[in-house]
C-alpha positions as CSV (number, residue, x, y, z in Angstrom):
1,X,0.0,0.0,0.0
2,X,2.7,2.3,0.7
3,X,4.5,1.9,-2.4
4,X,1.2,2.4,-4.0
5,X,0.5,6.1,-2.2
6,X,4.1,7.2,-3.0
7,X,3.5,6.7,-6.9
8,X,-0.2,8.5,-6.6
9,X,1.1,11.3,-4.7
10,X,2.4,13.5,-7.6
11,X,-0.8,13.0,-9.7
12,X,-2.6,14.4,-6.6
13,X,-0.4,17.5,-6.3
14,X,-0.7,18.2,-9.8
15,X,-4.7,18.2,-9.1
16,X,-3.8,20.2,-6.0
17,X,-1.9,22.3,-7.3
18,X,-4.5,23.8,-10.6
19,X,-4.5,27.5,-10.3
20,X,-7.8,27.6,-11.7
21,X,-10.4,25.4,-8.8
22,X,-8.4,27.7,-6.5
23,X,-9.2,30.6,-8.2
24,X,-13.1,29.6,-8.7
25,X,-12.8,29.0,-4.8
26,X,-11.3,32.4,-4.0
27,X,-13.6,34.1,-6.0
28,X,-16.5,32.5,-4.4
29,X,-15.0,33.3,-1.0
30,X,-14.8,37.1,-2.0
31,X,-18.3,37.6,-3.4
32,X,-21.7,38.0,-1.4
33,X,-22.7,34.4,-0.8
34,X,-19.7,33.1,-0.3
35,X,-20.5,30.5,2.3
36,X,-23.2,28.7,0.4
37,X,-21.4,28.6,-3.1
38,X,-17.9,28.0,-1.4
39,X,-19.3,24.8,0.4
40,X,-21.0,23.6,-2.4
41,X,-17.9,23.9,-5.0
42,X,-16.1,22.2,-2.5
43,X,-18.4,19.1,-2.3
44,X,-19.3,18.7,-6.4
45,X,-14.8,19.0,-6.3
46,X,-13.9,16.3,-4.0
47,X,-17.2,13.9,-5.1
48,X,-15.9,14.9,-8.8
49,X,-12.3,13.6,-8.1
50,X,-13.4,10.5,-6.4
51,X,-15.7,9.6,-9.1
52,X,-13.2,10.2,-11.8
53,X,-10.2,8.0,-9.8
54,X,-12.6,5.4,-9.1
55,X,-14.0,4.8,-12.7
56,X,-10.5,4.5,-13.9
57,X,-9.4,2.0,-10.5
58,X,-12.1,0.1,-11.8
59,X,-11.2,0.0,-15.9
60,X,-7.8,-0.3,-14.7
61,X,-8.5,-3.7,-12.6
62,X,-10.0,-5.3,-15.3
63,X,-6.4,-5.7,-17.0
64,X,-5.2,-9.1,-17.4
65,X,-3.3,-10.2,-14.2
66,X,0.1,-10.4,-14.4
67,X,3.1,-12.1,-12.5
68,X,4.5,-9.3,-9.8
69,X,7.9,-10.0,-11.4
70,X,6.7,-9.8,-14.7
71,X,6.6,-7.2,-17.2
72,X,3.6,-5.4,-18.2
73,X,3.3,-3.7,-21.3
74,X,-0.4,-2.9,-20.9
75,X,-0.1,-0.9,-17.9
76,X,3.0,0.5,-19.5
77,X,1.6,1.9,-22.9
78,X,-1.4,3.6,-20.8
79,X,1.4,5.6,-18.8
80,X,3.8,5.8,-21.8
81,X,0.3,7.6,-23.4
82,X,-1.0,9.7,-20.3
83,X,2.6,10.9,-20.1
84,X,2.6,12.1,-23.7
85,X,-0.5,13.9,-23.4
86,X,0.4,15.4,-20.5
87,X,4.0,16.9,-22.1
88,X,1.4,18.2,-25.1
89,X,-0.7,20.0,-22.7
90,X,2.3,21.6,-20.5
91,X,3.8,22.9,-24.1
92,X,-0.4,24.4,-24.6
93,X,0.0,25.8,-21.0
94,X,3.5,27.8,-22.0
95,X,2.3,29.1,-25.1
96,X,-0.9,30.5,-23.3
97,X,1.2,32.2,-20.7
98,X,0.8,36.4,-21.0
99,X,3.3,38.2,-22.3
100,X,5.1,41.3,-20.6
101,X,2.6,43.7,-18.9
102,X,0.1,41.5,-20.6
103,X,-2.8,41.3,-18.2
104,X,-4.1,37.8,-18.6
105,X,-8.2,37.8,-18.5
106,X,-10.7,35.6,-16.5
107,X,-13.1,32.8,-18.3
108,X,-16.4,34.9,-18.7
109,X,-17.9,31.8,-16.5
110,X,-15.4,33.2,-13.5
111,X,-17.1,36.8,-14.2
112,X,-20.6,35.5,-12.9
113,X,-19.7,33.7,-9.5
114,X,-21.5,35.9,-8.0
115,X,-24.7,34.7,-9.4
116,X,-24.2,31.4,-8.8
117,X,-26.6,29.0,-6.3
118,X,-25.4,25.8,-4.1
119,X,-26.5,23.7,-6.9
120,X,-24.6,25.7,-9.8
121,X,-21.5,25.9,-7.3
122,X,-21.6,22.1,-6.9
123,X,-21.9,21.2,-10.2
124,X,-18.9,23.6,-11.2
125,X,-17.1,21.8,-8.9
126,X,-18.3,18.7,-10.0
127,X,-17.3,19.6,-13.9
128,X,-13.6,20.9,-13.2
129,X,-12.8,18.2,-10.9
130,X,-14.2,15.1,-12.9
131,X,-13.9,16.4,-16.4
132,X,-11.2,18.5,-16.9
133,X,-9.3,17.1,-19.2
134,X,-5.7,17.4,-17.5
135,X,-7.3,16.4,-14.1
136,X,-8.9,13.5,-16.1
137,X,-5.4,12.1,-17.5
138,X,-4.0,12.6,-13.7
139,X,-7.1,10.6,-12.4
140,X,-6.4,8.1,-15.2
141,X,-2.4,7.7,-14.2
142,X,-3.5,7.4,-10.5
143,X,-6.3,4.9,-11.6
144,X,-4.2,3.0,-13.7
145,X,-1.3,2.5,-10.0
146,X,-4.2,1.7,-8.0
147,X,-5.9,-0.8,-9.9
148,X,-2.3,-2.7,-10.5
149,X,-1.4,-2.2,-7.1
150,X,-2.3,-5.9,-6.1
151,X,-4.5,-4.1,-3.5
152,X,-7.5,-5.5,-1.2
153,X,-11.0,-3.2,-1.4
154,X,-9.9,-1.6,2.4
155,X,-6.5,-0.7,0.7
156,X,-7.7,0.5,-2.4
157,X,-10.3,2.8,-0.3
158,X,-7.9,3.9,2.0
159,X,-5.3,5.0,-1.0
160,X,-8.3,6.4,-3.4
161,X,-9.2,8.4,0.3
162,X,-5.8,9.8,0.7
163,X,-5.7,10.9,-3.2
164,X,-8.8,12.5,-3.1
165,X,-7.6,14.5,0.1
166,X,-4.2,15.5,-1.5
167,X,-6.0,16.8,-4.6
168,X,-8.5,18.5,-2.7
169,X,-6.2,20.0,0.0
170,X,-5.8,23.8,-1.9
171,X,-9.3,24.3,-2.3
172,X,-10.7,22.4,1.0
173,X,-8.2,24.7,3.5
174,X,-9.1,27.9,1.9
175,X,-13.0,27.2,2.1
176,X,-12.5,25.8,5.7
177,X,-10.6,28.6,6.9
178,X,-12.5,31.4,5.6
179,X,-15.5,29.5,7.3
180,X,-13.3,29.8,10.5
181,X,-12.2,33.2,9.9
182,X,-13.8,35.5,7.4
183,X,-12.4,38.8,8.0
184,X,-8.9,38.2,8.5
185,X,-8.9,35.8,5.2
186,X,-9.8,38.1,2.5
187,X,-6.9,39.9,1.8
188,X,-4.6,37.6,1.4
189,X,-6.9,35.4,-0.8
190,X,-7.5,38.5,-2.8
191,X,-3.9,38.9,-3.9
192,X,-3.5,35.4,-3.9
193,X,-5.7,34.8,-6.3
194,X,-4.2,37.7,-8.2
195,X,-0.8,36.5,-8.4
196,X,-2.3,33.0,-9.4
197,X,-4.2,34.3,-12.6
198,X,-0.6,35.5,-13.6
199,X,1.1,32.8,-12.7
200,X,-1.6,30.0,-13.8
201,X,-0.1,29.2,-17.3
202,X,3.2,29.0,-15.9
203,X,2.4,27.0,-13.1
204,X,0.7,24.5,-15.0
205,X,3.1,23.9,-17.3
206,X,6.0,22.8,-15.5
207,X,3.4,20.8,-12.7
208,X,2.6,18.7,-16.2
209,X,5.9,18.9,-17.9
210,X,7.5,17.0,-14.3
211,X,4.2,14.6,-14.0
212,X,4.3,13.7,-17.5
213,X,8.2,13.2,-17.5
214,X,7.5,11.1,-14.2
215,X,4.7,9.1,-16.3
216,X,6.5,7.6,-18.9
217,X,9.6,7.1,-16.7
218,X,7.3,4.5,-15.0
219,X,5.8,3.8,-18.3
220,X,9.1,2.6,-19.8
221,X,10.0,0.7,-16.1
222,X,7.2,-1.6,-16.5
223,X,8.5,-3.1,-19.3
């Protein structure tokens, strides 16, 4: 089980680590119902990442079984792939970065948060969590270790309950802190959230450029 975690945990930080949930969440935070859409953006994201690792624990387990000592070039080829994809969207992430004194703009979806219900909150959360594509190809990779980890159903809980934590860490301790303490929380996740929508491109390029190295460096070992 251990061996498992240690190989999920840099597919959870590069869901953790998404400028753009963060964002959503911080703009929630700052605008008049904060409480109510906050909460329920941070419920549809952690059901949306359990759902997606799950699904792809479960695909994953239905592989042929292999000898432990044994090569496995099916479970090879899927990371060789998710790797690959992930290196094409890091090289989509630079080239989107801003230029100088370029100021970079919000989605016109992040320009009506303050219009947004429980229900609308949760299923935002729900969509960029479960079926964003680059969280989607992490969920996959993490899948893909889980289901060939050789795990019982407590251990494969317990690891899918530890990756879902991890990857929901950066938007869970924001929400849950500004629940705790309003006042003194909104100005530094207002400039936060400013340096992030600079940064995001940037950010997300090298998280996938090291995750998708990291991905076909295991992809290549199982063989």
């Amino acid at each position: 089980m251990g061996e498992v975690i240690g190989e999920i945990l840099p597919l959870a930080l590069g869901i953790a680590i998404s400028p753009v949930p963060i964002i959503t969440a911080i703009l929630m935070l700052l605008s008049p119902k904060a409480r109510v859409t906050s909460v329920g953006f941070l419920l549809g994201w952690i059901i949306g990442i359990v759902v997606a690792v799950t699904v792809f624990t479960l695909l994953s387990s239905l592989l042929p079984e292999q000898d432990a000592d044994a090569s496995k070039p099916i479970q090879g080829i899927i990371r060789i792939v998710l790797g690959v994809l992930l290196l094409l969207v890091a090289v989509r992430q630079w080239r989107k970065r801003p230029r100088d004194g370029e100021e970079p703009k919000l989605p016109k979806w992040m320009q009506a948060i303050d219009k947004l219900s429980f229900v609308v909150a949760f299923g935002l959360g729900f969509l960029l969590s479960a079926l964003n594509p680059k969280n989607l190809l992490m969920a996959a990779g993490a899948g893909v270790d889980i289901g060939s980890g050789d795990l019982g159903v407590g251990g494969i809980v317990g690891v899918i309950a530890i990756f879902t934590v991890i990857a929901a860490s950066t938007v869970l301790v924001p929400v849950v802190g500004y629940l705790i303490a309003a006042s003194s929380l909104r100005g530094p996740l207002d400039r936060l959230r400013v340096w992030l929508g600079h940064e995001n491109p940037v950010i997300m390029a090298v998280l996938l450029l090291v995750i998708g190295v990291v991905l076909i460096g295991k992809g290549i070992a199982a063989f």
